[in-house]
C-alpha angles and dihedrals in degrees: 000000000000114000112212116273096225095062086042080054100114098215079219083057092044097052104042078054087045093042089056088050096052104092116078079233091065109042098046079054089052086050098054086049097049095050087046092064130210097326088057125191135282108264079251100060086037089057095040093053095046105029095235114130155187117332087003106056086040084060101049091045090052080053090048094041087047089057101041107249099116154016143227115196125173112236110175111303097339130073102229111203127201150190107240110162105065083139091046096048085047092051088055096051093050089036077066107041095028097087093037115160093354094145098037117123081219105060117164099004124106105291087194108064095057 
């Protein structure tokens, strides 16, 4: 039986993947991965489509590696980088909703018409 992966989700996990995320730079990098899909992009056409160069760039993507949610991998003469955790940037975002409103006195009614 596979236990869901949002109650498996460590909080010390889920920071150190919010706290690399946390920089407009990187995210913005994260996003570009994430719209190339699975193949990825060169660390060239990485750095020409979000404006994030050189030793910069080469920083934000070892904090995003650290946290996997990417990859480098050599291929020939080019670094290729690539999204990898689609699962685990969909675990954070329903580590955050999935206990939505637990404690409310509410639960289940119509949280709009107050």
């Amino acid at each position: 039986m596979k236990i869901n992966s949002v109650e498996n989700l460590d909080l010390t996990v889920a920071a150190a993947q919010f706290a690399a995320l946390g920089s407009e730079q990187r995210l913005s990098v994260l996003r570009t991965l994430v719209r190339a899909g699975p193949e990825g992009l060169s660390i060239g056409e990485l750095g020409a489509r979000t404006g994030v160069t050189g030793s910069t760039l080469t920083h934000h993507m070892k904090i995003l590696a650290s946290a996997g949610l990417v990859t480098q991998a050599k291929q020939g003469r080019s670094i290729i980088c690539a999204a990898v955790a689609y699962d685990d940037v969909q675990a954070l975002s329903e580590f955050l909703l999935n206990e939505c409103c637990a404690d409310s006195a509410t639960k289940g009614e119509d949280h709009h018409h107050g």
